[in-house]
mmCIF entry with sequence, helices, sheets and N, C-alpha, C, O atoms, coordinates in Angstrom:
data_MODEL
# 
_entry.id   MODEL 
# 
_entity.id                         1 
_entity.type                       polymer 
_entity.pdbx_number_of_molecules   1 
# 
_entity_poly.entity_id                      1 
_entity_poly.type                           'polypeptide(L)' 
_entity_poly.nstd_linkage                   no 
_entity_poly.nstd_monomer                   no 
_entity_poly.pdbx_seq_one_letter_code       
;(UNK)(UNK)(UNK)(UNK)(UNK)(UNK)(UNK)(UNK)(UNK)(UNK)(UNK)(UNK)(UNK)(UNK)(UNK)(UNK)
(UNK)(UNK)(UNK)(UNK)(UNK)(UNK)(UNK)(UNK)(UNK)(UNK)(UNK)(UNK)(UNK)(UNK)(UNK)(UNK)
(UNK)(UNK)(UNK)(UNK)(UNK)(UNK)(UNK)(UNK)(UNK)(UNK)(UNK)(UNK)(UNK)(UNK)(UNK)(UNK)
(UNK)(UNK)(UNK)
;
_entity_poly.pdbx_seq_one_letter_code_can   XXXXXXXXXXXXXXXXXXXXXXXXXXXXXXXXXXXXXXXXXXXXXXXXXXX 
_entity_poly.pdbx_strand_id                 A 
# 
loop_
_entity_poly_seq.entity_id 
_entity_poly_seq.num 
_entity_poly_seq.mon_id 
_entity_poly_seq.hetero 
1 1  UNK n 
1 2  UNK n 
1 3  UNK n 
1 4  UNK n 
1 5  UNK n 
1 6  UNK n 
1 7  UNK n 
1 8  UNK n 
1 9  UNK n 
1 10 UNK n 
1 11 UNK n 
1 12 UNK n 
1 13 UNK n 
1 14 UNK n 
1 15 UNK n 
1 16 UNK n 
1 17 UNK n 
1 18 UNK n 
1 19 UNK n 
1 20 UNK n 
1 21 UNK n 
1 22 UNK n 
1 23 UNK n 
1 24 UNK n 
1 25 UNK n 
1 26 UNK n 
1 27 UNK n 
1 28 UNK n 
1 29 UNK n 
1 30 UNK n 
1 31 UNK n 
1 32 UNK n 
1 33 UNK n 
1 34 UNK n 
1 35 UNK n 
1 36 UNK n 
1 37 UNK n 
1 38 UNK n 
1 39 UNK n 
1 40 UNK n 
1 41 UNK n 
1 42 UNK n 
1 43 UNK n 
1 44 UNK n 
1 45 UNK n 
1 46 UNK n 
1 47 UNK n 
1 48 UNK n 
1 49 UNK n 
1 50 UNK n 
1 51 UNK n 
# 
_struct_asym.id          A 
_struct_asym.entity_id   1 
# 
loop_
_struct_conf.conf_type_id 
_struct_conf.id 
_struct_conf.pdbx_PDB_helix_id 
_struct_conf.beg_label_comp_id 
_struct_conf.beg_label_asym_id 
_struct_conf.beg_label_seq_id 
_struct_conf.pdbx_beg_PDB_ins_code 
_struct_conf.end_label_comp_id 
_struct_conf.end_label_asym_id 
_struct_conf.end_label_seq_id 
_struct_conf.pdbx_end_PDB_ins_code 
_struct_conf.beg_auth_comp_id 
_struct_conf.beg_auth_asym_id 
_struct_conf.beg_auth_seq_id 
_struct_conf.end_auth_comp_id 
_struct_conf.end_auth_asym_id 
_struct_conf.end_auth_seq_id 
_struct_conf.pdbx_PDB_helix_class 
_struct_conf.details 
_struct_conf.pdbx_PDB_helix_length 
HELX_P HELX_P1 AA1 UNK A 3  ? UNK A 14 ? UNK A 3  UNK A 14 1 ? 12 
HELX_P HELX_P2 AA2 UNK A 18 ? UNK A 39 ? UNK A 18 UNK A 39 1 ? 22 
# 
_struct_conf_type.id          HELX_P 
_struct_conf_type.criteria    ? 
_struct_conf_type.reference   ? 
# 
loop_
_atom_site.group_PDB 
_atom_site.id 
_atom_site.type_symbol 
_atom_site.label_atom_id 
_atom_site.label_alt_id 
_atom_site.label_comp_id 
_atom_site.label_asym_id 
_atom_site.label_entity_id 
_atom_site.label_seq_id 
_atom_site.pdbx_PDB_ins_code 
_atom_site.Cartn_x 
_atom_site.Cartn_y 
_atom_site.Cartn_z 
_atom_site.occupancy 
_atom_site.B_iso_or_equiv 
_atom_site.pdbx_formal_charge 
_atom_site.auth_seq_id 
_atom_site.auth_comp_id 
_atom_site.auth_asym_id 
_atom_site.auth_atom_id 
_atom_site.pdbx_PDB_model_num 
ATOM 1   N N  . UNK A 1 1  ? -20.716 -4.869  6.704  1.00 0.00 ? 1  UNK A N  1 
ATOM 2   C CA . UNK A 1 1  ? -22.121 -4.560  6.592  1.00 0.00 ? 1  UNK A CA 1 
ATOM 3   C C  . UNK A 1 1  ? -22.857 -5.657  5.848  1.00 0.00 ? 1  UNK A C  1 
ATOM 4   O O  . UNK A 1 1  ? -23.952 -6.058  6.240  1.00 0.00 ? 1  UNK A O  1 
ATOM 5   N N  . UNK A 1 2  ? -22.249 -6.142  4.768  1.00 0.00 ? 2  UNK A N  1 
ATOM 6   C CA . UNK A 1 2  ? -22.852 -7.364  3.978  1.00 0.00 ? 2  UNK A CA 1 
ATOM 7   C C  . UNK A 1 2  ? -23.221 -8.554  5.230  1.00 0.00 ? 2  UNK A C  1 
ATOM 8   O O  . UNK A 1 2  ? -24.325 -9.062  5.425  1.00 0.00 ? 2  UNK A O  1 
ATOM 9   N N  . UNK A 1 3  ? -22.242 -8.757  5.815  1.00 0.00 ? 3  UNK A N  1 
ATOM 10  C CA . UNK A 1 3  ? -22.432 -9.960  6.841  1.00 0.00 ? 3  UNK A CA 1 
ATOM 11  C C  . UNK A 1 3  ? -23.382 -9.753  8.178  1.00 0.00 ? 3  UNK A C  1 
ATOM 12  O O  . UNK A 1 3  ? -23.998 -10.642 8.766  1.00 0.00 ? 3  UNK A O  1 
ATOM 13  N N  . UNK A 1 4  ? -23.341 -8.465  8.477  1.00 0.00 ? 4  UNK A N  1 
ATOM 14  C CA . UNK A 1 4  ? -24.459 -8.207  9.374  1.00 0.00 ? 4  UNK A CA 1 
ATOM 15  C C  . UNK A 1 4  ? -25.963 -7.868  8.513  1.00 0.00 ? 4  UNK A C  1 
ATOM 16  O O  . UNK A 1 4  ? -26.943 -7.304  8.999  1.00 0.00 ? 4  UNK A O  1 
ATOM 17  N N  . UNK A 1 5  ? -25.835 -8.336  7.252  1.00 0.00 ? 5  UNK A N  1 
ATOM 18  C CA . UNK A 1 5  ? -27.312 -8.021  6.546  1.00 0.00 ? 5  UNK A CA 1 
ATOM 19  C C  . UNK A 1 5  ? -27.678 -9.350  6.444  1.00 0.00 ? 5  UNK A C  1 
ATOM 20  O O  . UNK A 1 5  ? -28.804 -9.747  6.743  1.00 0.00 ? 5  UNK A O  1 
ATOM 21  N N  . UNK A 1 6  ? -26.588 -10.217 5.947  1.00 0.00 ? 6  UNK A N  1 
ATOM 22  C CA . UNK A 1 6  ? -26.987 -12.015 5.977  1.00 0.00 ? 6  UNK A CA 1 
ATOM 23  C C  . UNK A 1 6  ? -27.190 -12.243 7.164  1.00 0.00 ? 6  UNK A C  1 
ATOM 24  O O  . UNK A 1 6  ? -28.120 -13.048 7.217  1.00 0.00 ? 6  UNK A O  1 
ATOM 25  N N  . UNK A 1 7  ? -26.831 -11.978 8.187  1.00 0.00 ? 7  UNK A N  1 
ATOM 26  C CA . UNK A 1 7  ? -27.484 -12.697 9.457  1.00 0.00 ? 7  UNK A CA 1 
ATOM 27  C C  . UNK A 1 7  ? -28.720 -11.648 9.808  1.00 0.00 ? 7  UNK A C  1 
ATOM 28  O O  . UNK A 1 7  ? -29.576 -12.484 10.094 1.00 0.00 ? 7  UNK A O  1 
ATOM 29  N N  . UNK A 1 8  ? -29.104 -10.896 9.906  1.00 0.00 ? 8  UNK A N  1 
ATOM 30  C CA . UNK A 1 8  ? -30.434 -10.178 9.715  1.00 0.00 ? 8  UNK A CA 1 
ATOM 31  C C  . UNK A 1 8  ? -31.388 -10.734 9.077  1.00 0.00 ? 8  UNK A C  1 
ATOM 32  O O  . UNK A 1 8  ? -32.542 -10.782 9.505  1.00 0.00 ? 8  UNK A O  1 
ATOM 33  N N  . UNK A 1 9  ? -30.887 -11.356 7.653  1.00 0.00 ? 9  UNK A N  1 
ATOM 34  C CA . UNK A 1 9  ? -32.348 -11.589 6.813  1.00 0.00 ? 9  UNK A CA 1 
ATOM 35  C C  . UNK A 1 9  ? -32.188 -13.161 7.337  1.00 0.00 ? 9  UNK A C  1 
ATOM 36  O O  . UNK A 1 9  ? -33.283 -13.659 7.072  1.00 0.00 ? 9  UNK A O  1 
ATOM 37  N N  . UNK A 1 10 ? -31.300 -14.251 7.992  1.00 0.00 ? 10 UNK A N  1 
ATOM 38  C CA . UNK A 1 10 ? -31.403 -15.206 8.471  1.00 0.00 ? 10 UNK A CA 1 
ATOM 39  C C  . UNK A 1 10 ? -31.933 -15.113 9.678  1.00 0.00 ? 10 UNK A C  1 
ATOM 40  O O  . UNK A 1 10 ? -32.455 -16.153 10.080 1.00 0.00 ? 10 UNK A O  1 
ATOM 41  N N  . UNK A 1 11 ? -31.957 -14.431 10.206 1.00 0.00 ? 11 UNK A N  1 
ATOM 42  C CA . UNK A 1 11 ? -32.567 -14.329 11.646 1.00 0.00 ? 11 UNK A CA 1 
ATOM 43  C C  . UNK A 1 11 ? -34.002 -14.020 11.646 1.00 0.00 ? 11 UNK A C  1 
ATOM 44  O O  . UNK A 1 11 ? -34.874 -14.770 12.084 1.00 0.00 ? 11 UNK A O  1 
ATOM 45  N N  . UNK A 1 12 ? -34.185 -12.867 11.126 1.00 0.00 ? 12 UNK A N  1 
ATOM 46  C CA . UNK A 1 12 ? -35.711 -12.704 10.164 1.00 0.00 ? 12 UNK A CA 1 
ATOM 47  C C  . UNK A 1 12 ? -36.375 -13.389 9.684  1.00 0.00 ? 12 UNK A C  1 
ATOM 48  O O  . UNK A 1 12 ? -37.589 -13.285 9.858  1.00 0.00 ? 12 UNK A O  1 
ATOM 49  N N  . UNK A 1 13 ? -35.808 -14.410 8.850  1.00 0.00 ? 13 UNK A N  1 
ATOM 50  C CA . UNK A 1 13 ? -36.611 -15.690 8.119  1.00 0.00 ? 13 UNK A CA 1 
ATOM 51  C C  . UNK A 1 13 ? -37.033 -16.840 9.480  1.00 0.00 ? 13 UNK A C  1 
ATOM 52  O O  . UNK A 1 13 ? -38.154 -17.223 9.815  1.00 0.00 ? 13 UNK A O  1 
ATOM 53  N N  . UNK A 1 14 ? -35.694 -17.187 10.070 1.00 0.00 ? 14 UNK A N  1 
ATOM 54  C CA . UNK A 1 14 ? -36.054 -17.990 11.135 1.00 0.00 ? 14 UNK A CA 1 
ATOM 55  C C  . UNK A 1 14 ? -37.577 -17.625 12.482 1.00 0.00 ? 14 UNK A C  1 
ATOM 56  O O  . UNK A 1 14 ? -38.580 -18.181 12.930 1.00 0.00 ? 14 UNK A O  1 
ATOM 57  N N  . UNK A 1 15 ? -36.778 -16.291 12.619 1.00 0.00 ? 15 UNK A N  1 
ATOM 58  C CA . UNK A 1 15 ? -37.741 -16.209 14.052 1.00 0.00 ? 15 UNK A CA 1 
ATOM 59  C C  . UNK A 1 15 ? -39.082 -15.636 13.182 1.00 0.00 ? 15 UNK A C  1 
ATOM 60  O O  . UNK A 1 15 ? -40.097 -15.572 13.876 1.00 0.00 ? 15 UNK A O  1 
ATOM 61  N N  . UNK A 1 16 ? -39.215 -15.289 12.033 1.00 0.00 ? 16 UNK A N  1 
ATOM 62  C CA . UNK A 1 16 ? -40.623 -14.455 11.220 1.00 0.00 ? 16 UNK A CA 1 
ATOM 63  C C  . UNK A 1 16 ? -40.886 -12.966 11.713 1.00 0.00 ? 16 UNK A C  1 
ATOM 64  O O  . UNK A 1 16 ? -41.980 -12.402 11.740 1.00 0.00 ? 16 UNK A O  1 
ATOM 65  N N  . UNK A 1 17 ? -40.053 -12.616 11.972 1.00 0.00 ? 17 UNK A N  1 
ATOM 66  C CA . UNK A 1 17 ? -39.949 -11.056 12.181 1.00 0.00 ? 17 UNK A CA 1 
ATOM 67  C C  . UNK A 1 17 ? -39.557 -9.889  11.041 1.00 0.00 ? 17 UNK A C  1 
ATOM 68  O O  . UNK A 1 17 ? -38.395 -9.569  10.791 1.00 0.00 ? 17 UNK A O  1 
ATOM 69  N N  . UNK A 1 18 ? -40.730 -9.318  10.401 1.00 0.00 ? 18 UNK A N  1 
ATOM 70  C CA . UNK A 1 18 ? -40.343 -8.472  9.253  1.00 0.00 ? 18 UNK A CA 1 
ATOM 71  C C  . UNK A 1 18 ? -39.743 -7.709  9.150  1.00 0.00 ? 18 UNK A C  1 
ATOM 72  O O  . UNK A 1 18 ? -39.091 -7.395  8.154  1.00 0.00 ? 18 UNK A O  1 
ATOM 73  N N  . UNK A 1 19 ? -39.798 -7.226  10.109 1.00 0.00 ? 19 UNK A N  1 
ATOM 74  C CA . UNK A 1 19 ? -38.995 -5.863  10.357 1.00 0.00 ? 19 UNK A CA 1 
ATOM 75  C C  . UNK A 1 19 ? -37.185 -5.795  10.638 1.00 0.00 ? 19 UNK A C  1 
ATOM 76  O O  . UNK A 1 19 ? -36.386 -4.858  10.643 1.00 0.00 ? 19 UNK A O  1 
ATOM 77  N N  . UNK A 1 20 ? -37.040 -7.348  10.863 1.00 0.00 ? 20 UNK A N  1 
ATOM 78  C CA . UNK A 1 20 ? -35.753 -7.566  10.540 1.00 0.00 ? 20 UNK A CA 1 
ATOM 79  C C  . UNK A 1 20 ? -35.024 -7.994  9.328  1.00 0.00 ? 20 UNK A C  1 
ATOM 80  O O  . UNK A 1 20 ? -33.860 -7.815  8.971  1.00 0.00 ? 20 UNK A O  1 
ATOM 81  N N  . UNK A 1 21 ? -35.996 -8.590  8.807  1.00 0.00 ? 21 UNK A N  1 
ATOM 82  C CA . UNK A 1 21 ? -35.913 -9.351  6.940  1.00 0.00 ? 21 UNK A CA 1 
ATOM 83  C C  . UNK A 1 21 ? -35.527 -8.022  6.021  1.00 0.00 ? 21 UNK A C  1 
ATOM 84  O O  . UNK A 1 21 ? -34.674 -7.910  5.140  1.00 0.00 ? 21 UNK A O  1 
ATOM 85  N N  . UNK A 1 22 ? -36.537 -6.992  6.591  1.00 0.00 ? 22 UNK A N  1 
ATOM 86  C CA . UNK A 1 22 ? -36.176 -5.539  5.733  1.00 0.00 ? 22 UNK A CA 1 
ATOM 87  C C  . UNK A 1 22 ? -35.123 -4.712  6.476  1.00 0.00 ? 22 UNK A C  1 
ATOM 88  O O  . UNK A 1 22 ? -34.476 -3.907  5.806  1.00 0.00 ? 22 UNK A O  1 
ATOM 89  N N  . UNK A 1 23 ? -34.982 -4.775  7.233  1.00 0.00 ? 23 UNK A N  1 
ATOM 90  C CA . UNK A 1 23 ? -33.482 -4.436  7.550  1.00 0.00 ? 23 UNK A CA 1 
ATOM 91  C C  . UNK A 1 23 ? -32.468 -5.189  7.142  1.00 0.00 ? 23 UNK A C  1 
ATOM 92  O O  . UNK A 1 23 ? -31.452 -4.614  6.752  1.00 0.00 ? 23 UNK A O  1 
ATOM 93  N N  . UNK A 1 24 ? -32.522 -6.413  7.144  1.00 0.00 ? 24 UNK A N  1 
ATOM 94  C CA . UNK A 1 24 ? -31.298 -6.638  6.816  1.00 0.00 ? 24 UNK A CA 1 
ATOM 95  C C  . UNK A 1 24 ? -31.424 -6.604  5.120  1.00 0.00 ? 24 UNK A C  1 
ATOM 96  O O  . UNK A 1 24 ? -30.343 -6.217  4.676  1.00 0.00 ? 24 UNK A O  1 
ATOM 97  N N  . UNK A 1 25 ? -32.259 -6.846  4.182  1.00 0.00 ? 25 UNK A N  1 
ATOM 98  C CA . UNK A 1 25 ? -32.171 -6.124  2.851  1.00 0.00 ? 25 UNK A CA 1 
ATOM 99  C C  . UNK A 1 25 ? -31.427 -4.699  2.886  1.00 0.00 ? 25 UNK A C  1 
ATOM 100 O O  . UNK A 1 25 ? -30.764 -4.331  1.916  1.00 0.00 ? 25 UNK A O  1 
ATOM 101 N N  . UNK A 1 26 ? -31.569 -3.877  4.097  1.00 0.00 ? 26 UNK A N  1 
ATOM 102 C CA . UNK A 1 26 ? -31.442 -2.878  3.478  1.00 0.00 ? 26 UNK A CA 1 
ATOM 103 C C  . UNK A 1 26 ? -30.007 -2.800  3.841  1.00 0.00 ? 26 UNK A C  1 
ATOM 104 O O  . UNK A 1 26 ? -29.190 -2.530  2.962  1.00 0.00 ? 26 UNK A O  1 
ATOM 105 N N  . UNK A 1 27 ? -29.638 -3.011  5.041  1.00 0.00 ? 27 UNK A N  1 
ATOM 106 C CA . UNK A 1 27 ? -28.296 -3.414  5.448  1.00 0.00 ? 27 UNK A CA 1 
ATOM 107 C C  . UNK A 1 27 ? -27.361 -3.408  4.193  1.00 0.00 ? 27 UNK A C  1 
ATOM 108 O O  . UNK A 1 27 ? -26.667 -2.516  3.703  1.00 0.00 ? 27 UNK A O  1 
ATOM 109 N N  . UNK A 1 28 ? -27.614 -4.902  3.794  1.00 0.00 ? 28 UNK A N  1 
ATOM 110 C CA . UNK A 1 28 ? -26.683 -5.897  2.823  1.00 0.00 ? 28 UNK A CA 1 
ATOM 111 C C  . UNK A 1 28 ? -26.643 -4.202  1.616  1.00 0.00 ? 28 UNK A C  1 
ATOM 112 O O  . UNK A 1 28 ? -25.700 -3.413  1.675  1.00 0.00 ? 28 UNK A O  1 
ATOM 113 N N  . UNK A 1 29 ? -27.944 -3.989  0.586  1.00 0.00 ? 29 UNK A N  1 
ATOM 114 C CA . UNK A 1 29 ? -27.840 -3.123  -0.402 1.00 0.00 ? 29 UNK A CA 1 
ATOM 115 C C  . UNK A 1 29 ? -26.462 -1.874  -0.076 1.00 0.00 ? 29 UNK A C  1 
ATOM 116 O O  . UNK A 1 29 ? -25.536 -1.469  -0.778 1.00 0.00 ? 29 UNK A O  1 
ATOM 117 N N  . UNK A 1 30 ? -26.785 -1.652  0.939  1.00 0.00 ? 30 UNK A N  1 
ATOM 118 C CA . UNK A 1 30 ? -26.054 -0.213  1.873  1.00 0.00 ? 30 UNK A CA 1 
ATOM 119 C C  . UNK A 1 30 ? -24.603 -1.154  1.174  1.00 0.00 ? 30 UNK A C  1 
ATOM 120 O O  . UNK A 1 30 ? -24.267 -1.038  -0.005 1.00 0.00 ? 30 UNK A O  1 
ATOM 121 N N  . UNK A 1 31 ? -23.937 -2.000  2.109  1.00 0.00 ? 31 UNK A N  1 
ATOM 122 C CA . UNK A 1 31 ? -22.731 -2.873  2.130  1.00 0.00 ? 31 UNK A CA 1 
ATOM 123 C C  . UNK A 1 31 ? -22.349 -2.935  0.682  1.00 0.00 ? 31 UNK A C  1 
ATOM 124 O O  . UNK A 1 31 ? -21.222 -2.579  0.338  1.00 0.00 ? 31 UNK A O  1 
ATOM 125 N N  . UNK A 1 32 ? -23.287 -3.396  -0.240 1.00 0.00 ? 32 UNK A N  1 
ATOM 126 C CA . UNK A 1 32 ? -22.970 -4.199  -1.683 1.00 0.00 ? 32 UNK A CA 1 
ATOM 127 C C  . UNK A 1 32 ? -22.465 -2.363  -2.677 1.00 0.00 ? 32 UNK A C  1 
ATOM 128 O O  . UNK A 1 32 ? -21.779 -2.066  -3.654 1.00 0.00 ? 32 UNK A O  1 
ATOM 129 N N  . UNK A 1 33 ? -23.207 -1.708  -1.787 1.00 0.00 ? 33 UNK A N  1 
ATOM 130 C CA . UNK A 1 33 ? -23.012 -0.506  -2.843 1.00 0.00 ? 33 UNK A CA 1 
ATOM 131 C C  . UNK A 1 33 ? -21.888 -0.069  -2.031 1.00 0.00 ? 33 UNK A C  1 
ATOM 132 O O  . UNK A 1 33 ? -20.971 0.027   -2.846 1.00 0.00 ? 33 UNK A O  1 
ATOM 133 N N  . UNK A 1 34 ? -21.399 0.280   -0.774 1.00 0.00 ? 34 UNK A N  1 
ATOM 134 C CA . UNK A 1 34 ? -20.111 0.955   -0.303 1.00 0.00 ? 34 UNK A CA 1 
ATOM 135 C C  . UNK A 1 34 ? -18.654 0.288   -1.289 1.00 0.00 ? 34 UNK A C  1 
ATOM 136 O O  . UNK A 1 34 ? -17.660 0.853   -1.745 1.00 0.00 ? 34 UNK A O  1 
ATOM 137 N N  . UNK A 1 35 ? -19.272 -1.604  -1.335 1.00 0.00 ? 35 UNK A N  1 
ATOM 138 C CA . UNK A 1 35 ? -18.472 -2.454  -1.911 1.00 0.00 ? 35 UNK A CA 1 
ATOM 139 C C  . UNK A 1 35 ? -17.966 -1.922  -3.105 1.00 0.00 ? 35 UNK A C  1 
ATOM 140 O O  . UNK A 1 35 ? -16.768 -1.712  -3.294 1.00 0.00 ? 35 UNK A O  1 
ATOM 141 N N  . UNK A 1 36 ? -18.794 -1.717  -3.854 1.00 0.00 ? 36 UNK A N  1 
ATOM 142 C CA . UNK A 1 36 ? -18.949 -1.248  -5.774 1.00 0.00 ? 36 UNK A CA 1 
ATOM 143 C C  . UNK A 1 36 ? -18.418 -0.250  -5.585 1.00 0.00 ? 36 UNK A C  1 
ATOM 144 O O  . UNK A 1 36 ? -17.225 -0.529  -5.703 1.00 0.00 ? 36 UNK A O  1 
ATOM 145 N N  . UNK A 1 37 ? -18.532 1.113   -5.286 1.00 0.00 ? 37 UNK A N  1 
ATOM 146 C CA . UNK A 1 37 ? -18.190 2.162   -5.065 1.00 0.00 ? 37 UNK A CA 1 
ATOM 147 C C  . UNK A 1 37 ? -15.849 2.153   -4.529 1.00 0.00 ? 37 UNK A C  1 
ATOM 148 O O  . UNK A 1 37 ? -14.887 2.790   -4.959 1.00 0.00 ? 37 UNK A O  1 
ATOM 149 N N  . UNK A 1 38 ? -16.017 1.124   -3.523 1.00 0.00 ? 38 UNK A N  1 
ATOM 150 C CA . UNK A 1 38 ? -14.628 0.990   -3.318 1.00 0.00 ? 38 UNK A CA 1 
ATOM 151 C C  . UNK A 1 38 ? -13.660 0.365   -4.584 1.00 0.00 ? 38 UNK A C  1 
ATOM 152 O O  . UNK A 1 38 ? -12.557 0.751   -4.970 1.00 0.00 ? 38 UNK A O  1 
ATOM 153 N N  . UNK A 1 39 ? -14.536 -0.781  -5.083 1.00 0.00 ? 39 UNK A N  1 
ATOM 154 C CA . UNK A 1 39 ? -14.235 -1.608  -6.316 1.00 0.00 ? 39 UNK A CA 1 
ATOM 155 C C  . UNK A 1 39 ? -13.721 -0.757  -7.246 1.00 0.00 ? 39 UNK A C  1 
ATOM 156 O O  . UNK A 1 39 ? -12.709 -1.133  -7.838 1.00 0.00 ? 39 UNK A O  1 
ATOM 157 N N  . UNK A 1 40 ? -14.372 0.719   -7.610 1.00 0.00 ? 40 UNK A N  1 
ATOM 158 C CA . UNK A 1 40 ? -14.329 1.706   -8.607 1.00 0.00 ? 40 UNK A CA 1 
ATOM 159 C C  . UNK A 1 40 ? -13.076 2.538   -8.318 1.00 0.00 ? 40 UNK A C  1 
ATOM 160 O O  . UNK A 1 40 ? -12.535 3.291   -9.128 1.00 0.00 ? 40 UNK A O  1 
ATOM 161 N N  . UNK A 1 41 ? -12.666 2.295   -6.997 1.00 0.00 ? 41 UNK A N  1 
ATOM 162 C CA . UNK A 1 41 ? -11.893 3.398   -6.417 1.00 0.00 ? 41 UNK A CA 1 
ATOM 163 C C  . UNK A 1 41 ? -12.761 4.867   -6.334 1.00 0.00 ? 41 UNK A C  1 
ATOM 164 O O  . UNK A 1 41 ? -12.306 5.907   -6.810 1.00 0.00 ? 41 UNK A O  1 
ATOM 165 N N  . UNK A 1 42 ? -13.661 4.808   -5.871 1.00 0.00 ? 42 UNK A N  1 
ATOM 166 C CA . UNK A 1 42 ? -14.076 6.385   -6.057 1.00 0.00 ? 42 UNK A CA 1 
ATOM 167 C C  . UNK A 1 42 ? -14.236 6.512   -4.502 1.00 0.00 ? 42 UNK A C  1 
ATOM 168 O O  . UNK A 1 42 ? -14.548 5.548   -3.803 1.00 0.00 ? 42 UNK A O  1 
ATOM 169 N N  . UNK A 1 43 ? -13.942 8.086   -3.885 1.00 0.00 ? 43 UNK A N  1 
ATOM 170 C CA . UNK A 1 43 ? -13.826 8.104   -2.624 1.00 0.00 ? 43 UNK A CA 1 
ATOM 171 C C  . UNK A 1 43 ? -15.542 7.881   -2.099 1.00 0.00 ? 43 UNK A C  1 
ATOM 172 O O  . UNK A 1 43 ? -16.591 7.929   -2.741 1.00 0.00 ? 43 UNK A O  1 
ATOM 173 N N  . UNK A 1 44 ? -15.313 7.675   -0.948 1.00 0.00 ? 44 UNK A N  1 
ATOM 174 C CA . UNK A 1 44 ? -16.647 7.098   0.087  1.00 0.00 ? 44 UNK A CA 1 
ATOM 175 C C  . UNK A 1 44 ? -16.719 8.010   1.558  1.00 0.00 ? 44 UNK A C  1 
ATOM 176 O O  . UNK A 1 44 ? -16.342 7.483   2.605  1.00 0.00 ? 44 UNK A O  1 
ATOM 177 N N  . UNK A 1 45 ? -17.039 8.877   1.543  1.00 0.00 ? 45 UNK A N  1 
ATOM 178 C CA . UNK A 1 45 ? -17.305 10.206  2.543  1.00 0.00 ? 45 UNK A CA 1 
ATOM 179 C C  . UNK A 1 45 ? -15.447 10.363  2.965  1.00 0.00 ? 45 UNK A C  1 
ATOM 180 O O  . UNK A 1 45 ? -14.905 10.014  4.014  1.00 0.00 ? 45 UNK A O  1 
ATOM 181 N N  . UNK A 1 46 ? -14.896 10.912  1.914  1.00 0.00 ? 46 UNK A N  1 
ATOM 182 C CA . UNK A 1 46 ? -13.824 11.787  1.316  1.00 0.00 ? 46 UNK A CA 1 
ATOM 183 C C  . UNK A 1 46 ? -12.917 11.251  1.223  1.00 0.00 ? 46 UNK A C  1 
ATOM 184 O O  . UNK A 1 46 ? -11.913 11.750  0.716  1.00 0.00 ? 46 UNK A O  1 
ATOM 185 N N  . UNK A 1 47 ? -12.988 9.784   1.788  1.00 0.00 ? 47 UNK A N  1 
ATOM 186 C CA . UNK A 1 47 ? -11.504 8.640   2.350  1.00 0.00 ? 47 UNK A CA 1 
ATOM 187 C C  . UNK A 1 47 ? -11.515 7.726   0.781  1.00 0.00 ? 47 UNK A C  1 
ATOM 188 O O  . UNK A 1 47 ? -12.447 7.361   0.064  1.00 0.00 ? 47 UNK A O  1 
ATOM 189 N N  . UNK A 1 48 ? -10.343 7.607   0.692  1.00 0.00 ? 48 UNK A N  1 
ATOM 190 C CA . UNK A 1 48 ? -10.767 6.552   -0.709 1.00 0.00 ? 48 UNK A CA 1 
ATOM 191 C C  . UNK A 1 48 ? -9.835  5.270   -0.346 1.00 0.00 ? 48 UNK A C  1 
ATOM 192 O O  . UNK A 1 48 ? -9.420  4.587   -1.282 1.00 0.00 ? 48 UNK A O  1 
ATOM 193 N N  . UNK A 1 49 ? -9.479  4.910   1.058  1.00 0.00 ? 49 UNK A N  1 
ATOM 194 C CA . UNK A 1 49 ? -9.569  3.888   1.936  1.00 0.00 ? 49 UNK A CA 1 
ATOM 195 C C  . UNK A 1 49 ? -9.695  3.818   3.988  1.00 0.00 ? 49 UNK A C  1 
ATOM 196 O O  . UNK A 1 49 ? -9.199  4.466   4.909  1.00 0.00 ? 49 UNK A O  1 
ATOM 197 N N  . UNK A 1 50 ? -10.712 2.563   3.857  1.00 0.00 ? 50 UNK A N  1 
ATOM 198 C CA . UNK A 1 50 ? -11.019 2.650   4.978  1.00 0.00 ? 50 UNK A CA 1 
ATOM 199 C C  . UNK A 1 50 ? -10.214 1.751   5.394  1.00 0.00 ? 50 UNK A C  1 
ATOM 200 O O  . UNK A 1 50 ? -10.050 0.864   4.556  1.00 0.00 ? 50 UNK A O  1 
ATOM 201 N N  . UNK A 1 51 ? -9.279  1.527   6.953  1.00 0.00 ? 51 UNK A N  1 
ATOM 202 C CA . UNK A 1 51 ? -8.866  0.377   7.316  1.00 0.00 ? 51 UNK A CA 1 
ATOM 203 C C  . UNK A 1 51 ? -9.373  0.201   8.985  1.00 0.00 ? 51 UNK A C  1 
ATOM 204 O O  . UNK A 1 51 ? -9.108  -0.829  9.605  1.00 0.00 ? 51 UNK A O  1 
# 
């Protein structure tokens, strides 16, 4: 999810489309927090690993 938020807000910046710049912010946040949350070990919709 992090990597489909960096190419979102790169794609966004390039072509000037806002509505992709804020998606992919919101993307990446979504990603960075599933990240933290796994980091902690605390489960993530009941699995406390995804493979």
């Amino acid at each position: 999810m992090i990597a489909i938020g960096v190419v979102l807000i790169v794609v966004g910046l390039v072509v000037k489309i806002s509505s992709l710049w804020i998606a992919g912010l919101i993307v990446g946040a979504v990603g960075l927090l599933l990240l933290l949350l796994g980091l902690l070990g605390r489960k993530v919709g009941g699995r406390k690993y995804w493979y």
